[in-house]
N, C-alpha and C positions, 0 to 999 in steps of 0.2 A: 654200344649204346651210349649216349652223351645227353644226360639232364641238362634242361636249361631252368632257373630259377631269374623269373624277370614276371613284373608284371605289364611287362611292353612287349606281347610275344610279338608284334610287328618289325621291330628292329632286330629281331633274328631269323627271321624267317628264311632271309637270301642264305645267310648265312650256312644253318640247318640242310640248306637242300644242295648247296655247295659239299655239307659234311656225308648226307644222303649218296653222292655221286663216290666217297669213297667209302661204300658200305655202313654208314656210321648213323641209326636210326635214332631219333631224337625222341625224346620226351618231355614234358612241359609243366614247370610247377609256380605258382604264382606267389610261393613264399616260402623260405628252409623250411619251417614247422611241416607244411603239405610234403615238402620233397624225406624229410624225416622219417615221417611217418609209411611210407614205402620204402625205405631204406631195410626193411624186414622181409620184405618181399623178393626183393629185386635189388642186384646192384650195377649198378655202371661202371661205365671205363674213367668214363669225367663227368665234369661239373664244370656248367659255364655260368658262373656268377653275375646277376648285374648288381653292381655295389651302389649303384645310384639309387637306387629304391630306398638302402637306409645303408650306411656305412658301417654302424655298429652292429649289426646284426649278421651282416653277410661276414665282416670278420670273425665274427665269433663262430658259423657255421663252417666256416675255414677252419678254425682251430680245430672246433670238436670233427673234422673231419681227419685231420692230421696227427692228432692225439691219439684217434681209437684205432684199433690195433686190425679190424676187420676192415676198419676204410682209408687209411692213411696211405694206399699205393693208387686209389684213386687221382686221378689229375685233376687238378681245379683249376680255372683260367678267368680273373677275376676281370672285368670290363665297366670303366666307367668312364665319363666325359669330361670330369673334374681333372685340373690341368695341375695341380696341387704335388706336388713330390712329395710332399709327406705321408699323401692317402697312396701311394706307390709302392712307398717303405713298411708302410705297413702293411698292404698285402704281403709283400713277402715275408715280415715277419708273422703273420698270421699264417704261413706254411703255403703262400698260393703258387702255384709251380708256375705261373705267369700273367702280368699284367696287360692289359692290352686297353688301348685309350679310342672310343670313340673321335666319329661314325667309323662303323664299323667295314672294310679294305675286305669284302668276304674271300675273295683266291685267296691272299696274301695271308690272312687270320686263318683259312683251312687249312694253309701247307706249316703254318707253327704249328697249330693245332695238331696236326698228322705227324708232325716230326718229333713232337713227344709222347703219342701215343701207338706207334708202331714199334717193333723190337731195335734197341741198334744194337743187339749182339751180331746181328747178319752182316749189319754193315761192314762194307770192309774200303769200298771204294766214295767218295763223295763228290759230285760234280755240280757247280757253281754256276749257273750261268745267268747274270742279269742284263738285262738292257741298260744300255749306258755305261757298264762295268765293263771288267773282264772277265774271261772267260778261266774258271780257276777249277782242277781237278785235284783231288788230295786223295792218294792210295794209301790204306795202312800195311797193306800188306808186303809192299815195298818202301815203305815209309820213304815215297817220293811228291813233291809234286809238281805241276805244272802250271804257269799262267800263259796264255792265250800260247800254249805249244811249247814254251821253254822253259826248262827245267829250270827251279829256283832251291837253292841249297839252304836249307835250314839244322840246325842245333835239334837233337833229341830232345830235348825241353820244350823246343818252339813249336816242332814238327806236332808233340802230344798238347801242349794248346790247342794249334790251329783246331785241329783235329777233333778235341771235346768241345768246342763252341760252336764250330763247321757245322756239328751234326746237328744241333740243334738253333738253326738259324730263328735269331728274334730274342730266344729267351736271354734271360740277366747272366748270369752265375757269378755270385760274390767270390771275395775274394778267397773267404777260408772255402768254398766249397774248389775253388782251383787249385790250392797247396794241398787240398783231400786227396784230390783225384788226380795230380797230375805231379805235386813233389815229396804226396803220400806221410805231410805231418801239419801239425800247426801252425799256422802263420805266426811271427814275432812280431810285436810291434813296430811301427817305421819301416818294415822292411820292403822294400823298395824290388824287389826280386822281378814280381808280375808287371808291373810298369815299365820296368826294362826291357821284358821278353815282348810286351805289347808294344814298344815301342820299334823293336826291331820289327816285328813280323808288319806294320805298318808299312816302315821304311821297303821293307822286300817285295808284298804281295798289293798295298798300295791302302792311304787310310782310310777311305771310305767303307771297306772290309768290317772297320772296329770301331766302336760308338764306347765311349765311359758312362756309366751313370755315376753320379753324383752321391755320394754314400752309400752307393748297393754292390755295382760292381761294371764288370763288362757284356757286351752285347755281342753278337757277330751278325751282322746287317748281312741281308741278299735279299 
């Protein structure tokens, strides 16, 4: 189930019946307070935010989503049209597990959407294929991989990068959440570690693969 809080239920509708086709029944509230106040009844997998309605308030219901201890594993996916990076930054610092910027790309917004709410402990294989790109397979189980058929040799480091962004194509992940999960301490200041490793796997698997954000972190484009 996937709350939507917008009072424009029109600009999500395509969206919704996109999520519909992989099981993903939608519900409709025309302001946190309403979506709240069910929140006793029923709970969701997500929350699709429209932050354009009022900024400060959809951040705030972010928080208090994030904060309380029975909803903070919920997914929130904040969307607005404002072109602003700093109403971006604060999504994520309001805890929103991803930004997404009007109009709204419905395939392309239900396969992020799907990719962070499906289990990736099953995962073990990830297959890449976009038009225009190449065609990129990354196994964990042989921790190999492949573009368009030939094996590319990567670093234990690069290989568990590629790997934790791969899976989830589209979203940010800052910097301290990559030295969490991937060199399992805290980042130093200055320290230049993950720009290196991005920089390599660029050069190997090809740049259009990896997008920077501007004070948040990295993307992995498909």
């Amino acid at each position: 189930m996937v709350w939507v809080v917008t009072d424009k239920k029109s600009e999500f509708i395509d969206l919704t019946e996109e999520l519909s086709k992989l099981n993903y029944s939608s519900k409709y509230f025309k302001n946190s307070s309403e979506a709240i106040k069910n929140l006793s009844q029923e709970k969701p997998e997500a929350f699709i935010i429209d932050a354009d309605q009022s900024f400060i308030s959809s951040f705030e219901f972010c928080w208090l989503l994030k904060t309380t201890t029975d909803f903070k594993k919920i997914k929130v996916f904040v969307f607005s049209k404002n072109q602003d990076e700093a109403i971006e930054i604060k999504a994520f610092e309001s805890g929103a597990d991803d930004f997404i910027r009007k109009p709204i790309r419905e395939k392309s917004v239900t396969k992020r959407i799907y990719s962070r709410l499906k289990p990736s402990s099953t995962i073990s294989k990830i297959t890449i294929q976009t038009e225009g790109k190449a065609n990129l397979i990354i196994d964990k189980e042989s921790y190999s991989v492949q573009l368009n058929e030939i094996p590319i040799t990567l670093s234990k480091k690069e290989f568990e990068l590629l790997y934790l962004m791969a899976e989830h194509p589209g979203r940010i992940y800052t910097r301290e959440e990559i030295f969490d999960k991937v060199w399992k301490k805290i980042p130093v200041k200055k320290d230049r570690t993950i720009d290196v490793h991005i920089l390599r796997l660029r050069k190997k698997i090809g740049s259009d693969f990896f997008s920077t954000q501007k004070g948040i972190g990295y993307r992995f484009c498909a």
